[in-house]
N, C-alpha and C positions, 0 to 999 in steps of 0.2 A: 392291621391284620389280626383276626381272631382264629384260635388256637382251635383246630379240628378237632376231635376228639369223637370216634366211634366203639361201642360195645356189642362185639357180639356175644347171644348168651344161647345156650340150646334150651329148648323146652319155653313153656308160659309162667309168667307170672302167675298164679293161681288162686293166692292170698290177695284178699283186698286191702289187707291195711298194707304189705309188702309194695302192692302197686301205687298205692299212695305215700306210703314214703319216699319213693323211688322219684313217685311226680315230685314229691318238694323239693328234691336236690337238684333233678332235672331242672325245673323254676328257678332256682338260686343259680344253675350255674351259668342260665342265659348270660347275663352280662359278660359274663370270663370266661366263655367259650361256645362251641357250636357242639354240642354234643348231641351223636344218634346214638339210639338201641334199637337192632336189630337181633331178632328173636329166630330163631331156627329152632325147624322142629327138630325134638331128638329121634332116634329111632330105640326102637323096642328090639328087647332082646327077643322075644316070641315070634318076632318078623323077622330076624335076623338071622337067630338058632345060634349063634357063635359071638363070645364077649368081642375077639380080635375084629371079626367083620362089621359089629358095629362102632369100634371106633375107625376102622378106615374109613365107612360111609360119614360116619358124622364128621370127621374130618375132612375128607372132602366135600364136604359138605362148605366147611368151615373156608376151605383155601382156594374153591371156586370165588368166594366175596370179596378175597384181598385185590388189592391194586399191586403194582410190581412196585410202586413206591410207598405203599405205606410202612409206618416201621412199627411192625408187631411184637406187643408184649403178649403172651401169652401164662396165664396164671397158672401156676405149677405147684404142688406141696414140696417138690424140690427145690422150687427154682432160690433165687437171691431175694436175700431180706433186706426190708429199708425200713428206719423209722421215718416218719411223716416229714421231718425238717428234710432226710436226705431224697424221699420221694418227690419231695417240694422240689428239690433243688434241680431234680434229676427231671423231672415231668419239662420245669422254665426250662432245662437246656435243650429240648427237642422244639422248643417253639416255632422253627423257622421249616420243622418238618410241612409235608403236604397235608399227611393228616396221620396221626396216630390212632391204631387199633388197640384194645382191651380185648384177648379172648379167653372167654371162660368156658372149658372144653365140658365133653358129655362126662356122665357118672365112671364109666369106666377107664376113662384119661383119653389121650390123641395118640395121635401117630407120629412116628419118626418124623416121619415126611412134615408134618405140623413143626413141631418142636428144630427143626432145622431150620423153618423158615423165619422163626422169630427171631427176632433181634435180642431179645433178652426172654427169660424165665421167669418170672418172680411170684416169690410165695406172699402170702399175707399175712402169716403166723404160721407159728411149728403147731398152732392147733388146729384141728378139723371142724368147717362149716359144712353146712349142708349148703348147695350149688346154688337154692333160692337166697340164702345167707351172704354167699361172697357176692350177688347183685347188687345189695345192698351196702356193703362195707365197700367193696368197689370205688361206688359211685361218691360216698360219704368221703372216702380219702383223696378223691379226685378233687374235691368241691374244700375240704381242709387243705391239701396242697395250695390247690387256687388262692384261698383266703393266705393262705402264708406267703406265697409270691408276690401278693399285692399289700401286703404288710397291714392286715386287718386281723380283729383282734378276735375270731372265733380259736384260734390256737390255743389261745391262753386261759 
């Protein structure tokens, strides 16, 4: 059995070298898992008028996609820190999940309602990326974990 693993991210890719980096990790991670990315549009604050009303749309947005059984990380600048060994350890012990979700909310955060339904929080750093940015470090630590589960030497 191979490890599910889905991202959802709001907004496009935009950058081309982003989307190509994005494919090489994508490509590397074939063998050590089934990873999707699914892309949601964000919504604009000009269509919206109101910061709050666009994170409830975009979060429901976000919680219309989930399954009742997936178990959602949802990335937070609050949430809990791992270094890479205990993300490793931590990603191996959900393996026998259905499928684990990555979500990376809109510009101006989620909603309660989101943030309850995840199973965990977690930040990537006490420092600020930009949203196109955590897609990439994301996916980079997902694929470093993976290599450290499997006791292969990109860690080192």
């Amino acid at each position: 059995m191979i490890m599910k693993i889905k991202i959802i991210q709001l907004g496009k890719n935009k950058d081309r070298w982003l989307s190509e980096a994005i494919s090489e990790y994508t490509k590397r991670l074939r063998p050590m898992c089934n990873l999707q990315i699914q892309q949601l549009a964000d919504i604009s604050i000009k269509q919206m008028g109101d910061k709050e009303l666009v994170i409830q749309k975009e979060s429901q947005n976000i919680l219309d996609k989930l399954e009742a059984d997936d178990y959602v990380i949802l990335l937070d600048e609050a949430g809990e820190e791992k270094n890479s060994l205990e993300f490793s350890k931590f990603l191996t012990s959900l393996y026998d999940r259905k499928r684990i979700v990555f979500v990376i909310g809109g510009v101006y955060g989620t909603s309660d309602e989101l943030k309850r339904r995840a199973q965990l929080r977690l930040s990537l750093s006490r420092l600020t990326f930009t949203h196109r940015m955590v897609r990439l470090i994301l996916i980079e630590q997902i694929y470093r974990a993976m290599m450290i589960s499997n006791g292969r030497p990109y860690h080192v």
